[in-house]
ROTI-870644 format. One record per residue (C-alpha): residue in one letter; x, y, z. Coordinates in steps of 0.1 Angstrom, whole numbers, padded with zeros to 4 digits, always signed. Layout:
N
AXYZ;...
***
This chain:
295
X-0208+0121+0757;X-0236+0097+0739;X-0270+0114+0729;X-0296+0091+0727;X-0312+0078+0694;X-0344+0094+0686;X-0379+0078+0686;X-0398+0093+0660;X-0431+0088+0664;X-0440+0109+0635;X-0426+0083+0609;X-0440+0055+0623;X-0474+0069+0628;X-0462+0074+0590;X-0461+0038+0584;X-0492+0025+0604;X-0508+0051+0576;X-0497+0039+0546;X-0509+0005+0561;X-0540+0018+0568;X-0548+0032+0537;X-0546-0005+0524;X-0572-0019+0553;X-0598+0010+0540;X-0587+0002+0504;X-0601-0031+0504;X-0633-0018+0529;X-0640+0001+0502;X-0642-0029+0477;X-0669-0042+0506;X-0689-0006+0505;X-0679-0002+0536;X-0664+0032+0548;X-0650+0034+0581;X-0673+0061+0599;X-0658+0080+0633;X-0679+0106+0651;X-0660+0133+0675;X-0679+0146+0705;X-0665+0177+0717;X-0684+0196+0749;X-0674+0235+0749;X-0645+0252+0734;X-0614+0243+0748;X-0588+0248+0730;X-0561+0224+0731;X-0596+0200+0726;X-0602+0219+0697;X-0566+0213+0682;X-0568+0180+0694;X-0599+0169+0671;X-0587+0191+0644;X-0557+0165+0639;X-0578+0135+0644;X-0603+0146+0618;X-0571+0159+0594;X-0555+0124+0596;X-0593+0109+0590;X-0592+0121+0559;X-0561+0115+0549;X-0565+0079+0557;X-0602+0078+0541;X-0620+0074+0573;X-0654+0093+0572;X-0653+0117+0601;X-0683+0137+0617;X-0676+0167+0648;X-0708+0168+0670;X-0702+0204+0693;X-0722+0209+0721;X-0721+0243+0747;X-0699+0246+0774;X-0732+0242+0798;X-0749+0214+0777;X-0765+0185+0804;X-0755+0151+0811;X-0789+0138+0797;X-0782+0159+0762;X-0752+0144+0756;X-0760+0108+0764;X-0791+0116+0741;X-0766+0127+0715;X-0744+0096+0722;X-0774+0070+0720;X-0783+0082+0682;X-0746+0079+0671;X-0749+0039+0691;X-0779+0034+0669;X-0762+0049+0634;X-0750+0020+0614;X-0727+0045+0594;X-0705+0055+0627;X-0680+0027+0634;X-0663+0046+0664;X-0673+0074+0684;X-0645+0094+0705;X-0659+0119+0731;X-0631+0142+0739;X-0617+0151+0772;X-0619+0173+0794;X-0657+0175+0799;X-0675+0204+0819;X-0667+0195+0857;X-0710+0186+0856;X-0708+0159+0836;X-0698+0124+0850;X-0670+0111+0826;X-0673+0074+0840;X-0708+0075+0827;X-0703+0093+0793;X-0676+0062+0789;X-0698+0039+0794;X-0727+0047+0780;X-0710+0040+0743;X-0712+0009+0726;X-0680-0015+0736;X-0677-0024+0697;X-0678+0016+0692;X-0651+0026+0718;X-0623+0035+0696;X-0607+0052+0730;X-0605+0019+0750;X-0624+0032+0778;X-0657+0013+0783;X-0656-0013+0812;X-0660-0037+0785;X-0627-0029+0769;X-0613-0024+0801;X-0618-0056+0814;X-0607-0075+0781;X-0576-0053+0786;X-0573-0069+0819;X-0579-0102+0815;X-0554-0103+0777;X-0584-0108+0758;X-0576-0090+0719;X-0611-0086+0712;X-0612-0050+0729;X-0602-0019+0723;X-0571-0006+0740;X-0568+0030+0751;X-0548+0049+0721;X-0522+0064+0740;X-0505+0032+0757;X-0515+0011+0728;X-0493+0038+0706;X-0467+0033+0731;X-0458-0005+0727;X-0465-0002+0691;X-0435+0024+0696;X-0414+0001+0715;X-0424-0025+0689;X-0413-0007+0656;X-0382+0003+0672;X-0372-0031+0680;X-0370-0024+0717;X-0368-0054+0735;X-0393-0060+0761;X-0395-0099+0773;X-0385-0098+0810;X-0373-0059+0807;X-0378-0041+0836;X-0408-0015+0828;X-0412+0014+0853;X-0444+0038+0847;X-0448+0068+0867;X-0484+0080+0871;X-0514+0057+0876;X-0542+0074+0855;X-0567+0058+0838;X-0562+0069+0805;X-0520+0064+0802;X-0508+0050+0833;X-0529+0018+0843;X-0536+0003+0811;X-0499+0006+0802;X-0490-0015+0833;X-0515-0036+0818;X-0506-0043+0780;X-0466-0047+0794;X-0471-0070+0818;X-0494-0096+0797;X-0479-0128+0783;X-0478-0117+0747;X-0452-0105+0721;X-0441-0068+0725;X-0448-0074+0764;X-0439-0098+0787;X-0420-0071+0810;X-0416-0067+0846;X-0441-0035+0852;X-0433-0014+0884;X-0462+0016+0885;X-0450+0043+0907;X-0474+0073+0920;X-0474+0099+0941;X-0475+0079+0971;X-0442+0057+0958;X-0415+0059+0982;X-0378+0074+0966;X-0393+0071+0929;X-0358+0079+0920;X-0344+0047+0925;X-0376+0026+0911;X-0367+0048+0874;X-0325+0041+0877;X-0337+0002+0878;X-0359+0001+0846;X-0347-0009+0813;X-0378+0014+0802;X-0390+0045+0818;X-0426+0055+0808;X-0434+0091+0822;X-0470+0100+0826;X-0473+0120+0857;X-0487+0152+0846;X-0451+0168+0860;X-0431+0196+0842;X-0398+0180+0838;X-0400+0153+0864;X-0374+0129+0855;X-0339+0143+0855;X-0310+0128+0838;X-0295+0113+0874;X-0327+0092+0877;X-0322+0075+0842;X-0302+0042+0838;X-0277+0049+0811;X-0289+0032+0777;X-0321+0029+0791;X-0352+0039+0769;X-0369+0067+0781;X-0411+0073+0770;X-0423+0110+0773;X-0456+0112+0775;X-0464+0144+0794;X-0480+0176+0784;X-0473+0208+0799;X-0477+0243+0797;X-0451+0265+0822;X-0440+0300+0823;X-0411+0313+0798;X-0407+0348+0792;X-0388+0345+0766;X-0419+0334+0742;X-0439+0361+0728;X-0470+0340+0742;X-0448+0342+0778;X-0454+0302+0780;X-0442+0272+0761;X-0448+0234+0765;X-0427+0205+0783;X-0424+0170+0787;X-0427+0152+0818;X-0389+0146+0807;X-0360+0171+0810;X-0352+0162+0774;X-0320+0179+0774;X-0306+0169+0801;X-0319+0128+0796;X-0307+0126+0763;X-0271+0122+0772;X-0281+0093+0793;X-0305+0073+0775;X-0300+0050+0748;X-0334+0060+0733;X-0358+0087+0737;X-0388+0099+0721;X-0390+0137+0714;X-0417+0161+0728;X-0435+0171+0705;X-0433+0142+0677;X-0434+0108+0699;X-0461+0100+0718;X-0484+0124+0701;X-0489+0114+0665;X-0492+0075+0677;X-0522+0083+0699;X-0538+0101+0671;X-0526+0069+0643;X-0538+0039+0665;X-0577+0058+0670;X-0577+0053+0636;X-0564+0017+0635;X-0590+0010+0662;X-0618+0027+0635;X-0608+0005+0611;X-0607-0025+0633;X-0645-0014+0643;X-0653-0015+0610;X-0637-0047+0599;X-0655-0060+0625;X-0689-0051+0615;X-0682-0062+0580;X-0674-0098+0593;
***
């Protein structure tokens, strides 16, 4: 029986530190410090945890980092307030407003209401649309972007590979169609996105030379829906019952990792592979911000 090879995102997020720390090095020369504001709304915790690693690696990196809290029942017009003196602060390079917000607040409109040259999350229209139309100008959403650097660094070959993606969000699933399929190096793939609505989404993942899992599903793909030696992305988060953990829960993949990793020819662990590239190309996209205000 094979077990697939491992794709640790935890030592390349590694690397695209180290070559970070260079980037700021020589900002610094400039007097310029990279400057990244966190907006978090209320006190969810896995937001909470969430921030606390992006401001940790800030500082490890030497990226200035600021965490604006607002209550749980703060107004739309408070936080876009907030948002519209971090726009106008020539210190703050990026600004990241955490998700989940409180169900009264209209995400589409927090989104946009941040400067496209300060989205480090990719999800202005702006950025959206230069996503779209191939244009590297924009930012691209951290969590797909993280996942062709991924593919990249571990030589992964994906000119004319068939890419399947289940789940069509926003955040993970559309814009990953969208940086595979573009005529560019570390792209250039054949991009089926499957949903909910996809007929026998079984077959769709046995054809694809890379399966991207995004779905929001406890253990969705199962080792009989994975080509053997294909490379298999994890990208899921979930929390399900186990009684056996004294907190009676525990967290899962979108992939039933034991079961997929005899098939696979590469797989990225859950937790420590998508996670810590999300978290490492916000920061690249801070520094890019900056770079791009210094000229």
């Amino acid at each position: 029986m094979t077990t697939a090879t491992l794709i640790d995102g935890r030592v390349i997020a590694a690397q695209l530190q180290t070559e970070l720390l260079g980037r700021v090095a020589a900002l610094a020369a400039r007097d310029i410090r990279p400057g990244l504001a966190f907006v978090r709304v209320g006190e969810d915790p896995a937001s909470r945890v969430y921030v606390g690693r992006k401001e940790k690696m800030a500082t490890q990196i030497g990226i200035t980092s600021a965490t604006h809290v607002l209550p749980e029942a703060t107004s739309e017009s408070n936080l876009l307030e907030l948002l519209a003196e971090l726009n106008a602060n020539p210190s703050v390079h990026g600004i990241l407003v955490q998700a989940p917000l409180p169900k009264h607040i209209r995400q589409e409109i927090v989104f946009a209401s941040v400067l496209p040259q300060k989205d480090v999350d990719g999800f202005h229209p702006v950025n959206v649309g230069k996503l779209m139309l191939g244009d590297p100008t924009g930012f691209q959403p951290c969590t797909p972007a993280g996942i062709r650097e991924l593919l990249v660094r571990s030589r992964v070959p994906t000119d004319g590979a068939e890419v399947v993606v289940l789940g069509r969000g926003n955040i993970v699933g559309k814009p990953m169609a969208a940086i595979l399929c573009q005529k560019a190096p570390g792209a250039n793939a054949t991009v089926t996105l499957c949903h909910s609505a996809t007929r026998d989404i079984a077959a769709h993942c046995r054809r694809a030379d890379i399966l991207i899992a995004a779905m929001g599903v406890p253990e969705f793909v199962q080792a009989d829906m994975v080509k053997p030696g294909a490379t298999v992305i994890d990208v899921g988060v979930n929390r399900i019952a186990d009684p056996a953990s004294p907190s009676g829960t525990r967290l899962v993949g979108d992939v039933a990792f034991a079961a997929v990793q005899s098939v696979a020819g590469r797989l990225t662990p859950n937790p420590g592979g998508v996670g810590p590239m999300t978290i490492a190309m916000l920061m690249l996209n801070t520094v890019r911000a900056a770079e791009m205000v210094a000229g």
